[in-house]
ROPA-239441 format. One line per 4 residues: number of its first residue (from 0); their letters; for each residue x, y, z of C-alpha. Coordinates in nm, 3 decimals, always signed. Example, Ala and Ser with C-alpha at 12.3 -4.5 7.8 and 13.67 -1.06 7.14 Angstrom:
2
0) as) +1.230,-0.450,+0.780; +1.367,-0.106,+0.714
This chain:
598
0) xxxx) +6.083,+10.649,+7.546; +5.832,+10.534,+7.821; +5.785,+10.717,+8.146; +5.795,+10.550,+8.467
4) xxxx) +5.560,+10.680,+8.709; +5.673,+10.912,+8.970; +5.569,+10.672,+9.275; +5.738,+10.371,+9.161
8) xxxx) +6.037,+10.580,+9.109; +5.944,+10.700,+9.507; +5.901,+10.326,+9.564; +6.248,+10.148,+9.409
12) xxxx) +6.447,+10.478,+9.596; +6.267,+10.433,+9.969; +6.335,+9.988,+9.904; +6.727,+10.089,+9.814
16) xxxx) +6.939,+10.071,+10.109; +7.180,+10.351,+10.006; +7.480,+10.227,+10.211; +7.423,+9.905,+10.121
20) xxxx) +7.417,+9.984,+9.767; +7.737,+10.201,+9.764; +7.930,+9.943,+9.999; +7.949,+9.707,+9.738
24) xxxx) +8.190,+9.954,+9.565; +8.352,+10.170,+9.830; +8.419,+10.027,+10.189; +8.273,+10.275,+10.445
28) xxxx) +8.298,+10.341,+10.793; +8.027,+10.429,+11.030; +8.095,+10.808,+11.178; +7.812,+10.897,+11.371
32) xxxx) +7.519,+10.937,+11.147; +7.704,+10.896,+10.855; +7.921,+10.680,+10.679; +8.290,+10.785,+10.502
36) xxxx) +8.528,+10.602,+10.252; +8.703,+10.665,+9.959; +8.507,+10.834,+9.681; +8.500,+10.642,+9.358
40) xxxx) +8.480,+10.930,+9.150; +8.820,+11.042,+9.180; +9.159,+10.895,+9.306; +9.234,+10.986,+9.661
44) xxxx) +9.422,+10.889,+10.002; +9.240,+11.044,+10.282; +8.856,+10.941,+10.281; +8.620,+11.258,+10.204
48) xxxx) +8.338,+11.054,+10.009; +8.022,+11.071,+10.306; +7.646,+10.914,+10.282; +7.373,+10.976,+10.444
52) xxxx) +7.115,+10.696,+10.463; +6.882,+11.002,+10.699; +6.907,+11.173,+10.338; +6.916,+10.889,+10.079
56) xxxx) +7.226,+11.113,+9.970; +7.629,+11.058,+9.913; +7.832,+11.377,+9.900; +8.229,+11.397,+9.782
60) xxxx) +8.346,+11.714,+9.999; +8.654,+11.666,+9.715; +8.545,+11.665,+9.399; +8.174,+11.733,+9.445
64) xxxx) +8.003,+11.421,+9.325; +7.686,+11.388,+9.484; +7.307,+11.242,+9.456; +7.089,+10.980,+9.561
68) xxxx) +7.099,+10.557,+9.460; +6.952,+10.670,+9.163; +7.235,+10.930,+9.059; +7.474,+10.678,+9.164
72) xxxx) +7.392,+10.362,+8.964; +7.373,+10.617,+8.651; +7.729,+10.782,+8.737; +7.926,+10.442,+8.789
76) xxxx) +7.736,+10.217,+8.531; +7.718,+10.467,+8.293; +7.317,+10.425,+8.219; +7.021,+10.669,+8.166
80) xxxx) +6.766,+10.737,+8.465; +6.526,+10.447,+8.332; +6.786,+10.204,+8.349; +6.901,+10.293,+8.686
84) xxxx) +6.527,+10.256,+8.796; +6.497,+9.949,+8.651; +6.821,+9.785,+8.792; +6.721,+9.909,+9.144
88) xxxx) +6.410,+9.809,+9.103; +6.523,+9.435,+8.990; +6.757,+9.459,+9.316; +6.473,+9.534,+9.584
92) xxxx) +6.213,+9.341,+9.447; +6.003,+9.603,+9.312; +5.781,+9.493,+9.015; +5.758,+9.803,+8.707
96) xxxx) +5.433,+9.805,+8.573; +5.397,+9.768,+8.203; +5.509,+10.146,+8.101; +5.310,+10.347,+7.834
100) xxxx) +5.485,+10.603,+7.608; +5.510,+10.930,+7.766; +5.630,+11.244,+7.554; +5.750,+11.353,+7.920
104) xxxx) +6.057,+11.175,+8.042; +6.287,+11.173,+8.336; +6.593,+11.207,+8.165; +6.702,+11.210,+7.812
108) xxxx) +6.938,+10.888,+7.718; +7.183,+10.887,+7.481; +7.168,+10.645,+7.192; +7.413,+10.433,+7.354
112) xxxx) +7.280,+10.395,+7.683; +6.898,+10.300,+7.502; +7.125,+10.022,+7.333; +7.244,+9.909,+7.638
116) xxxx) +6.912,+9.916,+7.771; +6.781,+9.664,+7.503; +7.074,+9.444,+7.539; +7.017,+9.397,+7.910
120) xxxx) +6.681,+9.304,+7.847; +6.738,+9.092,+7.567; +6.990,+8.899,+7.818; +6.711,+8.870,+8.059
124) xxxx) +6.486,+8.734,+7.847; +6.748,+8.501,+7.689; +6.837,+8.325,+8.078; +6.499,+8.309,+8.124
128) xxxx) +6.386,+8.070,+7.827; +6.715,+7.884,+7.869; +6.661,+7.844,+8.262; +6.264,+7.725,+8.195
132) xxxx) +6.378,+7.475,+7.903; +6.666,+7.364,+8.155; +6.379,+7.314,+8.435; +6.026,+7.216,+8.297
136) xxxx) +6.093,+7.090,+7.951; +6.179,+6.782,+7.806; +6.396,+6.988,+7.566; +6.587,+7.018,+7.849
140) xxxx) +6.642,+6.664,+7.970; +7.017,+6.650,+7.830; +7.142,+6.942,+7.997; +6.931,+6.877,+8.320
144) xxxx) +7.090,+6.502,+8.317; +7.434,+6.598,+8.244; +7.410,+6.865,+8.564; +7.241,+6.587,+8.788
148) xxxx) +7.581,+6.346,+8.691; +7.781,+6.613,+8.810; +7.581,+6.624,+9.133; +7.436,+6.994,+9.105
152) xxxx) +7.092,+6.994,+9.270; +6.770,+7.180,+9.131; +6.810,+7.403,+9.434; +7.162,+7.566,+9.271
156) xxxx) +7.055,+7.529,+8.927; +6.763,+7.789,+9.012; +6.968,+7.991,+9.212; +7.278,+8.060,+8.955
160) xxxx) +6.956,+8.067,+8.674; +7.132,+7.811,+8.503; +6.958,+7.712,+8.156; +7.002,+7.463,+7.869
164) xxxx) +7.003,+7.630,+7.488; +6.851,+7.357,+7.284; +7.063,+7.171,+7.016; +6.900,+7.403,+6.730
168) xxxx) +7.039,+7.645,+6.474; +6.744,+7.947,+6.554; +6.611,+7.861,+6.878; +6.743,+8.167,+7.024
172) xxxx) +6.759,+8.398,+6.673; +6.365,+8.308,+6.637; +6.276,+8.409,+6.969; +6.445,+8.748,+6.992
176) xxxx) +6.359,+8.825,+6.652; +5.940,+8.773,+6.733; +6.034,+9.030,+7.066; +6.070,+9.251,+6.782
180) xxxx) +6.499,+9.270,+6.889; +6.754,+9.346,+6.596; +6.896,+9.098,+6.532; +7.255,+9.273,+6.395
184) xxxx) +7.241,+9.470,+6.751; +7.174,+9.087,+6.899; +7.486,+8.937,+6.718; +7.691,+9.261,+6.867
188) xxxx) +7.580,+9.198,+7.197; +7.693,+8.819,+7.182; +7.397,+8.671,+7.204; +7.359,+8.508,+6.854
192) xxxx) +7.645,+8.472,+6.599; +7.622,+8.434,+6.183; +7.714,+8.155,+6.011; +7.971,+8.096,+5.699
196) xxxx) +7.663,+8.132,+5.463; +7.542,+8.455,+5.598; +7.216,+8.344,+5.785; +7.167,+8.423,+6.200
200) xxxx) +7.249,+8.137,+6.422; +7.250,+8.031,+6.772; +7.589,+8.049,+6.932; +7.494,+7.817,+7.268
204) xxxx) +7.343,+7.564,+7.090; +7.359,+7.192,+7.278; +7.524,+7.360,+7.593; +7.444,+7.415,+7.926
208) xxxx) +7.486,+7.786,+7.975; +7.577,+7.986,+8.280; +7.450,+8.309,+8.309; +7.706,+8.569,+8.397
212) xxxx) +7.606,+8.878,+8.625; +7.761,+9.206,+8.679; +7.789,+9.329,+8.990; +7.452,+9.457,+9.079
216) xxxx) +7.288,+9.109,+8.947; +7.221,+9.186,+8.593; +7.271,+8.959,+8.299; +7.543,+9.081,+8.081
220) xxxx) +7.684,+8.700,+7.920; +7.735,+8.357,+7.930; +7.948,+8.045,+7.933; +7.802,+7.775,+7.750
224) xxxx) +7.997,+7.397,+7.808; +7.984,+7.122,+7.584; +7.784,+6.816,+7.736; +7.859,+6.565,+7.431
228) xxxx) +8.229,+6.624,+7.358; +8.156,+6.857,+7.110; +8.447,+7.137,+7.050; +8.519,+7.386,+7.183
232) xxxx) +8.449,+7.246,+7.544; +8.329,+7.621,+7.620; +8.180,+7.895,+7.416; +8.217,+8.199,+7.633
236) xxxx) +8.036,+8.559,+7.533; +8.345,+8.760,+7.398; +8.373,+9.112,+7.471; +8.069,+9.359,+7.412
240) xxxx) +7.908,+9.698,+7.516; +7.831,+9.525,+7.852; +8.066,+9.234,+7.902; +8.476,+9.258,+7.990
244) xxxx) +8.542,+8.946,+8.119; +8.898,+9.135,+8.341; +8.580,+9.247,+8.564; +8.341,+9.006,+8.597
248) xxxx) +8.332,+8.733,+8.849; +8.110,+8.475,+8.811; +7.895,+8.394,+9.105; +7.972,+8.796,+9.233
252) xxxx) +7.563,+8.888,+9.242; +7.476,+8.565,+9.419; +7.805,+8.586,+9.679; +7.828,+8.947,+9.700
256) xxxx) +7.583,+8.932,+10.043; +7.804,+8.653,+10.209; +8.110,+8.802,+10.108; +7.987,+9.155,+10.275
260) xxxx) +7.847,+8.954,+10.646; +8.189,+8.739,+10.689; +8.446,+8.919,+10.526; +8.586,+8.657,+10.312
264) xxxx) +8.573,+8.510,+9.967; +8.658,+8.130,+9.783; +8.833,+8.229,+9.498; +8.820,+7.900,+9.259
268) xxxx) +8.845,+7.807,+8.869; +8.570,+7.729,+8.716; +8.161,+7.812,+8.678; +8.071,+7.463,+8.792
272) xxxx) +8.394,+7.502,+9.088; +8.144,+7.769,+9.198; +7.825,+7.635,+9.188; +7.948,+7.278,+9.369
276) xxxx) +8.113,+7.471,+9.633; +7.825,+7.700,+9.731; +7.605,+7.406,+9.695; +7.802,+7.241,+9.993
280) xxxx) +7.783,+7.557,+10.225; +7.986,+7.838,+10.104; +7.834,+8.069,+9.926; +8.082,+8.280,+9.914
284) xxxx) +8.247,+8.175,+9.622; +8.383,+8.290,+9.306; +8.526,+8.223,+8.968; +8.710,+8.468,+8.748
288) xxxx) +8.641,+8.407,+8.380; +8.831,+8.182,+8.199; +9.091,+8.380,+8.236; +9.340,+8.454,+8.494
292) xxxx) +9.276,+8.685,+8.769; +9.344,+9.078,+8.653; +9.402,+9.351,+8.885; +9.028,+9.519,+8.840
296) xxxx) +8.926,+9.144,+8.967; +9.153,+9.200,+9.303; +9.008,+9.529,+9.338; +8.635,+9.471,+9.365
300) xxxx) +8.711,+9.146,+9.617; +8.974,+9.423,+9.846; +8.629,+9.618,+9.860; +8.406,+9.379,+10.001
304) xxxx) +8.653,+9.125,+10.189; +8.918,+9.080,+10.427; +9.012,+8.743,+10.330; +9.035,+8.558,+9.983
308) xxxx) +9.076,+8.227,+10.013; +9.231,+8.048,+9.686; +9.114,+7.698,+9.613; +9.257,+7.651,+9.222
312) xxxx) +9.310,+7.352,+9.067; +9.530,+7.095,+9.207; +9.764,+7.067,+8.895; +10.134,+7.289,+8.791
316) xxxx) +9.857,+7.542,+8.596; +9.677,+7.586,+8.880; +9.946,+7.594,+9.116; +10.131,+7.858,+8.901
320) xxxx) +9.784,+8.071,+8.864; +9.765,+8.050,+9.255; +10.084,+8.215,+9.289; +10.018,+8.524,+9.019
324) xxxx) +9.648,+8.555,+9.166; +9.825,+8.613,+9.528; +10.059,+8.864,+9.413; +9.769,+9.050,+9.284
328) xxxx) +9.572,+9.009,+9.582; +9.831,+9.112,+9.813; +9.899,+9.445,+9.587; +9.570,+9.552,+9.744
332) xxxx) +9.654,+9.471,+10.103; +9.428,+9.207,+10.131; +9.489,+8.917,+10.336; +9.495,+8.561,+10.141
336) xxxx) +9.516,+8.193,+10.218; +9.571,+7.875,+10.000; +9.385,+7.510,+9.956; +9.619,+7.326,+9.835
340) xxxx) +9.402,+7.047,+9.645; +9.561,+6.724,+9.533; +9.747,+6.665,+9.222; +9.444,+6.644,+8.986
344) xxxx) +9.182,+6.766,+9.161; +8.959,+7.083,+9.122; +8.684,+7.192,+9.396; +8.398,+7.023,+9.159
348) xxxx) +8.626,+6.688,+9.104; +8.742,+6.644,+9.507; +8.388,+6.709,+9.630; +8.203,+6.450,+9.365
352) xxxx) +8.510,+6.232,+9.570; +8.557,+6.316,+9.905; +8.215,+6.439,+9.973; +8.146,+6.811,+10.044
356) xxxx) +8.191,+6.762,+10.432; +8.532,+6.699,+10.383; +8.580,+6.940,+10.145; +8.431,+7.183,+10.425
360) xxxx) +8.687,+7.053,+10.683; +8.966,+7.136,+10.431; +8.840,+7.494,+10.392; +8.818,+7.535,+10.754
364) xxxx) +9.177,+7.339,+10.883; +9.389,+7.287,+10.566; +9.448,+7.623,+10.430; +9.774,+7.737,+10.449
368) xxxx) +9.890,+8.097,+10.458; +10.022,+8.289,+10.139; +10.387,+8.267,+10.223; +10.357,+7.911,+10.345
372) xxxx) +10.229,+7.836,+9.981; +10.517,+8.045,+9.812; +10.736,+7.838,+10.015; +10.617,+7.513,+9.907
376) xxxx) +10.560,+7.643,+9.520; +10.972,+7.811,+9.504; +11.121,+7.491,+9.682; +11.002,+7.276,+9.381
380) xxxx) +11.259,+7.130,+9.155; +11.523,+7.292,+9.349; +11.812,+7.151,+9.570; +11.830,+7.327,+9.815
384) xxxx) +12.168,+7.178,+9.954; +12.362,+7.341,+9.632; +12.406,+7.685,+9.742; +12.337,+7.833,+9.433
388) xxxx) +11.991,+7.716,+9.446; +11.953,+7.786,+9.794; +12.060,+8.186,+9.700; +11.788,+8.163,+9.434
392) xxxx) +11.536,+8.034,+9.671; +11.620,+8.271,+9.980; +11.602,+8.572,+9.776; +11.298,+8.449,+9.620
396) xxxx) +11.129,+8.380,+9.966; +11.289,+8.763,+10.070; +11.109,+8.938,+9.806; +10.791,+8.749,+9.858
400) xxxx) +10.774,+8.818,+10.213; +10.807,+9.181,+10.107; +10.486,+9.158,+9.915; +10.270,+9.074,+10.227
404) xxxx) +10.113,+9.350,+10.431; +10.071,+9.173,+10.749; +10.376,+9.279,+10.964; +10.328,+8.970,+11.191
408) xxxx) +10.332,+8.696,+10.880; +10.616,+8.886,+10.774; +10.789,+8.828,+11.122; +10.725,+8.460,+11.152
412) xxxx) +10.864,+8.365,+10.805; +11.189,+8.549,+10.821; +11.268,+8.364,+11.126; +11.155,+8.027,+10.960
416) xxxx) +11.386,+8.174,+10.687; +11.659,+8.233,+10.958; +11.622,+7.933,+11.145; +11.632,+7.677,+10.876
420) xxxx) +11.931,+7.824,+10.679; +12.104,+7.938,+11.007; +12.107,+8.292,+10.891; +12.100,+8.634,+11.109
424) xxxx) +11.740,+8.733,+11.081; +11.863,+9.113,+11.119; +12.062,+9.048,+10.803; +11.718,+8.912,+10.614
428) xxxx) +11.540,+9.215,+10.744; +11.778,+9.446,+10.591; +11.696,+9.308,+10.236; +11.345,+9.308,+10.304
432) xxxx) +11.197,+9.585,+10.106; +10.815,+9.571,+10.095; +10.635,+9.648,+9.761; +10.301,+9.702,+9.894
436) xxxx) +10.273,+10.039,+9.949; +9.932,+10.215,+9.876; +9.659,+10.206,+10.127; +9.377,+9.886,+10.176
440) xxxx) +9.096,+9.956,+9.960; +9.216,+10.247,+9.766; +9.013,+10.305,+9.486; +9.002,+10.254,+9.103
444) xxxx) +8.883,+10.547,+8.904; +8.605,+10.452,+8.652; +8.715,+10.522,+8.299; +8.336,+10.582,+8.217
448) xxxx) +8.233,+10.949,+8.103; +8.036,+11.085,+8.370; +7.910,+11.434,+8.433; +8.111,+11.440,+8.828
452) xxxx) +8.378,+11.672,+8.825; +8.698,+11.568,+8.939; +8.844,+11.909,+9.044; +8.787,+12.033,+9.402
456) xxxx) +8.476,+12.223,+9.360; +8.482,+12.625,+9.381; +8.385,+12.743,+9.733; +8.441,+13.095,+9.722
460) xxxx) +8.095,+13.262,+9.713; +8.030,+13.682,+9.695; +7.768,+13.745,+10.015; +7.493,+13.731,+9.792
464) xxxx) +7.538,+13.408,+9.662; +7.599,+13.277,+9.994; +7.247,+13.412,+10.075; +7.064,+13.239,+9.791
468) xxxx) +7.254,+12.946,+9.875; +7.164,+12.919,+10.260; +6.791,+13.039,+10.131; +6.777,+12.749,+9.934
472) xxxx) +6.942,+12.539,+10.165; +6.676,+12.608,+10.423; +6.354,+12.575,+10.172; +6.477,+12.203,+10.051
476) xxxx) +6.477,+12.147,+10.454; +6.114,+12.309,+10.555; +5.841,+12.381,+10.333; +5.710,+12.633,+10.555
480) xxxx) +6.065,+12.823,+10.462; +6.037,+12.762,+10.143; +5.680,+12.915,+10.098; +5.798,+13.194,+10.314
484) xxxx) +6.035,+13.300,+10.066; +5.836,+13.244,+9.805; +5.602,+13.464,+9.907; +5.880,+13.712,+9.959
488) xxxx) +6.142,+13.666,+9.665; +5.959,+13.433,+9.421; +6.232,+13.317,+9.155; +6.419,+13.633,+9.202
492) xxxx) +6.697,+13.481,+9.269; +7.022,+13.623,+9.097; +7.183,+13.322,+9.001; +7.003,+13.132,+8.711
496) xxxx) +7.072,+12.780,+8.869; +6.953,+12.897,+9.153; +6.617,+13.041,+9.037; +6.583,+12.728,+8.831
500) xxxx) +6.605,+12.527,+9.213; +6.384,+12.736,+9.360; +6.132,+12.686,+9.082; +6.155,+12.311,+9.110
504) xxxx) +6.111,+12.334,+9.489; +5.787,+12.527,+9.459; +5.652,+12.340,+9.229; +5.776,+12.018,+9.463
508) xxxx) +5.613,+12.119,+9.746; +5.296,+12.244,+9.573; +5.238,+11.840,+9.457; +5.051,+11.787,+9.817
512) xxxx) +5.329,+11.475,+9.906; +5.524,+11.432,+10.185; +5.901,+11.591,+10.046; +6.255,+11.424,+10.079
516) xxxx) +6.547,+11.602,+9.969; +6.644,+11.279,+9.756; +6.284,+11.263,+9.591; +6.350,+11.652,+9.530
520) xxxx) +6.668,+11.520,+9.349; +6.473,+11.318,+9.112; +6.265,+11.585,+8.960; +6.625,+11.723,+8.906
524) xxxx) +6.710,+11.620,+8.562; +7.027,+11.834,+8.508; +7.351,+11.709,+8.680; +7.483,+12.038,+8.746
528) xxxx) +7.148,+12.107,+8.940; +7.194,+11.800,+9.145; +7.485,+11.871,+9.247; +7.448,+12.174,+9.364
532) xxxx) +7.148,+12.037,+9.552; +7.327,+11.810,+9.720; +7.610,+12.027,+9.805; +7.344,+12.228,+10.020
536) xxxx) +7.216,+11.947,+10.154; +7.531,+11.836,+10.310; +7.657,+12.225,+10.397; +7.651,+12.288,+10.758
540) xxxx) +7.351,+12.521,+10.839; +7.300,+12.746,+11.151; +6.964,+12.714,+11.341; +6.701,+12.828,+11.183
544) xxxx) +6.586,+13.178,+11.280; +6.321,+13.411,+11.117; +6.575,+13.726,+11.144; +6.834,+13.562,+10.946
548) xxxx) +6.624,+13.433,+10.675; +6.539,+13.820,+10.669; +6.866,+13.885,+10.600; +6.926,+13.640,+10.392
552) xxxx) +6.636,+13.777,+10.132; +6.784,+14.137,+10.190; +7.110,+14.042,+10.100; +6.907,+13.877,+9.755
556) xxxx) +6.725,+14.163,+9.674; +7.006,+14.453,+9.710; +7.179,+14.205,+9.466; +6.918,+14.269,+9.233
560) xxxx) +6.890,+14.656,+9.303; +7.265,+14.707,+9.314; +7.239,+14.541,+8.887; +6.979,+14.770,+8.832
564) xxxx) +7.202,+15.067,+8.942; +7.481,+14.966,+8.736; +7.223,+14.882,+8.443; +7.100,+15.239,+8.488
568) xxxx) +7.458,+15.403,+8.501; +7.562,+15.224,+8.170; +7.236,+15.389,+8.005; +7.362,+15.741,+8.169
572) xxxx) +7.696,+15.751,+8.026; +7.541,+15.598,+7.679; +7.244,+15.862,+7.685; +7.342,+16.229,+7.514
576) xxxx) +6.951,+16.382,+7.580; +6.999,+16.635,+7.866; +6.676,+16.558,+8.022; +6.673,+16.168,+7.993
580) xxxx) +7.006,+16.254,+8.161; +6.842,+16.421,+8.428; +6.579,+16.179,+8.488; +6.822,+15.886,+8.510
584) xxxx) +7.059,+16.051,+8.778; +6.703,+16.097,+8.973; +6.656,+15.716,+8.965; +7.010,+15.672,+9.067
588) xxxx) +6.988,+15.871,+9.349; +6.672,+15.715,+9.490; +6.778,+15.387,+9.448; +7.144,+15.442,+9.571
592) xxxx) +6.911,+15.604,+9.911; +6.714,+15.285,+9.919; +7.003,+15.061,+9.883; +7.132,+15.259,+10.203
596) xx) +6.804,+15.241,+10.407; +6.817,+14.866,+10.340
């Protein structure tokens, strides 16, 4: 393991924008210095997930999940300390130095998370070479032509890192393998692939390839199309330790600031859907991966956006995956509106045609609302003037209208409903029954192992432990407190987590920096510390006041005396030598009279 040094750790936490960071997976709410949603660590209703951006801290006051950005990427993503560094880092522009092996290290990672690690960076390095033989080589020239025909500029070609893997068996396998990569661990992570014979080949070969980010930015895949005809038209990275294609959007990292400032989203098709759309202006578009939208896809869009906008393909396939990707969307409460392209056309296809201005004025004046689509979509192939038909279709329409969560859409269409089959609108509201019933943004609990507890933590504290606990919580806020009670109580403390904090905090504030409770939290390396860490750091406190931390230290130390007295009464009733008998109920005594003088 290498060690990353403890002020470019201080560096990548102060450039993270905590809020920021967690609103990409919860949607918060500004209450006065803080900000509230639903945690993400466990399922619940009523919001009681808080962050702090004063403290560089989030704090569940319901299942006690806690910690800094740092914590945070490790808890959801499931990686070790480096990892999170190194993603953050990535994120806010912070450059890592070149990191020298350290037997000291921040955290201990499992084997699977160091695997991880090196398939990340192998994926890094893979976009990279493919991007810069897209770009500046003449190796390149095929892939860079066949992008230029389909009217993607250099500008978006840089931006979505798109890259060209040249038409040869070991370009790839020969450049991982002299990083010093295995190249079994490479063929698991979907990078390469082996061949009938046995021997390690490239799996993009000939094919411009699209990088695929999570959500955070980081290379975890790729789509690789066929420019000569060549079958199949795409090779797409199949499912790995990093990459499930049910979660991943593509074009998510480069949207996901757009999406956040106006609320909405372009849902379309395809990789090069996306790239021709944000090229004209939006850059808030998406692409789910060849594969129809899935219910985690819904999720992550509910907690960004207010709006998805669909623009599918023109065609009965893209009409039909239209109408299953609004059902999803509105089983999240989210509000959703329709481009309906013509017959044939995709986003990529009607802007190489109509020009990306009027694609634009579609976006803006042509979309129709969801119902207004499901109308269109259930009335073909039906006649509506057999009544059977015209049943099928108003029930159809009924339960539909059901699924929306806007009360006034529902409104307007049951008395389209009513007016155009002259039917009491009172009757079609009485066989209304709506099916969206949990609340806008509600959560999806990670099925990652994590070290958060999801049971209410325990709150019920003897007085001592109270004390150590508002001792504590008063030295991580002052280091004049907490070298006042060092100098009093050292690591007396009676509970062992707690002596272990107060350790950690004297040996903090004896470094000569300026302290932060979430720099505090790094030297942490123990979850169960952390958390208990930032459980005082979000308690309520009373004002400081020399008495009570006097008190506070009392209540400590006649802890300690009061174990001692039972210590010594065990030994008394064990002990059979009359005078060690004798001698013992003189210490009891004495301390029993100090204990009351106290």
């Amino acid at each position: 393991m290498k060690r990353i040094p403890d002020e470019i750790v201080d560096q990548v936490r102060q450039a993270t924008d905590i809020v920021e960071l967690i609103s990409e997976r919860v949607e918060l709410k500004k209450q006065g210095n803080r900000y509230s949603g639903l945690c993400p660590f466990h399922s619940e209703k009523s919001p009681s997930f808080s962050v702090s951006p004063d403290k560089g801290m989030y704090y569940c006051f319901g299942c006690g999940a806690g910690g800094n950005s740092i914590t945070f990427v490790m808890e959801t993503e499931g990686m070790s300390f480096k990892e999170a560094v190194s993603k953050l880092a990535d994120r806010s522009d912070v450059t890592l130095p070149e990191l020298e092996p350290d037997r000291f290290e921040q955290s201990e990672s499992t084997p699977e998370q160091e695997k991880k690690f090196r398939m990340r960076e192998a994926h890094r390095i893979v976009t990279e070479l493919y991007h810069e033989v897209l770009i500046q080589t003449e190796a390149g020239d095929a892939g860079r032509i066949y992008l230029e025909n389909r009217g993607i500029r250099e500008g978006a070609m840089r931006e979505f890192r798109l890259g060209y893997a040249p038409d040869q068996d070991r370009f790839t396998v020969d450049s991982l393998a002299r990083r010093g990569f295995d190249l079994d661990e490479m063929v698991e992570a979907g990078l390469i692939s082996i061949g009938r014979d046995g021997d390690y080949r490239d799996r993009f070969n000939g094919r411009v390839v699209f990088p695929i980010s999570d959500r955070d930015g980081t290379i975890v895949g790729f789509s690789g199309r066929s420019i000569d005809g060549r079958d199949p038209k795409y090779v797409n990275t199949a499912e790995t330790p990093l990459f499930n294609k049910s979660e991943l959007l593509f074009g998510f990292a480069q949207a996901r600031g757009a999406m956040r400032k106006i609320k909405q989203v372009v849902l379309v098709e395809g990789n090069l859907d996306v790239v021709r759309v944000a090229q004209a202006g939006i850059p808030y578009t998406v692409a789910s991966l060849g594969t129809a939208l899935t219910p985690v896809h819904a999720q992550n869009l509910a907690r960004i956006v207010d709006e998805v906008i669909v623009c599918y393909d023109g065609d009965k396939a893209g009409r039909a995956a239209t109408l299953k990707a609004l059902q999803l969307l509105e089983a999240v409460a989210v509000d959703c509106s329709v481009i309906r392209l013509p017959d044939g056309e995709d986003p990529d296809s009607f802007i190489g045609n109509q020009g990306e201005e009027t694609f634009l004025h579609w976006i803006e004046q042509k979309r129709v609302s969801s119902l207004e689509f499901k109308s269109f979509y259930f009335r073909q192939g039906k006649n509506l003037r057999l009544e059977g038909e015209r049943v099928r279709y108003i029930e159809t329409m009924l339960e539909e209208i059901g699924r929306t969560s806007n009360p006034l859409l529902r409104d307007i269409y049951l008395g389209k409903l009513s007016e155009e089959f002259k039917l009491s609108k009172d009757s079609l509201i009485a066989q209304v029954r709506p099916t969206v019933q949990q609340p806008k943004r509600e959560q999806i609990v990670s099925d990652r192992p994590t070290a958060v507890p999801t049971a209410p933590p325990d709150r019920t504290f003897a007085n001592w432990k109270k004390a150590e606990r508002f001792l504590l919580a008063y030295m991580i806020r002052s280091e004049e407190v907490c070298l006042e009670v060092r100098e009093q109580l050292g690591v007396q403390f009676n509970d062992p987590a707690h002596q272990l904090i107060a350790g950690k905090l004297y040996e903090f504030y004896g470094t000569g920096t300026q302290g932060s409770p979430d720099r505090f939290l790094t030297m942490l390396h123990d979850a169960s510390l952390q958390r208990i860490v930032v459980d005082l750091e979000f308690m309520l406190m009373p004002e400081y006041d020399p008495d009570l931390l006097s008190h506070y230290i009392r209540a400590v130390q006649n802890e300690q005396q009061r174990r001692l007295l039972e210590e010594e009464k065990l030994r008394l009733n064990q002990q059979t030598d009359i005078r060690a008998q004798a001698e013992l109920m003189q210490a009891i005594i004495e301390r029993k009279r100090r204990l009351k003088d106290r």
